[in-house]
C-alpha positions as CSV (number, residue, x, y, z in Angstrom):
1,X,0.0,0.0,0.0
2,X,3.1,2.3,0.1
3,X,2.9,2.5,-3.4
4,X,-0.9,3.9,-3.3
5,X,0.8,7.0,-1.3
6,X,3.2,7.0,-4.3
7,X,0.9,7.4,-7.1
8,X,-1.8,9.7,-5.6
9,X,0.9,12.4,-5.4
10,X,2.0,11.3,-8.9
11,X,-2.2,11.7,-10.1
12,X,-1.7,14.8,-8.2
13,X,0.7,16.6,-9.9
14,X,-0.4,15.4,-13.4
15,X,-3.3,16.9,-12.5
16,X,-1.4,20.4,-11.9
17,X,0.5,20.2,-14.8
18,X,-2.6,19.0,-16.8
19,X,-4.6,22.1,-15.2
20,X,-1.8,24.6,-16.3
C-alpha cells in the first residue's frame, strides 16, 4: 500500500501540470 501514497501524489501533480 506504500505505493498507493506514491501514485496519488504522482495523479496529483499530473493533475497540476494537466490544469496549467
Amino acid at each position: 500500500m506504500k505505493d498507493a501514497r506514491n501514485w496519488k501524489y504522482k495523479n496529483n501533480r499530473r493533475k497540476m501540470l494537466l490544469r496549467k
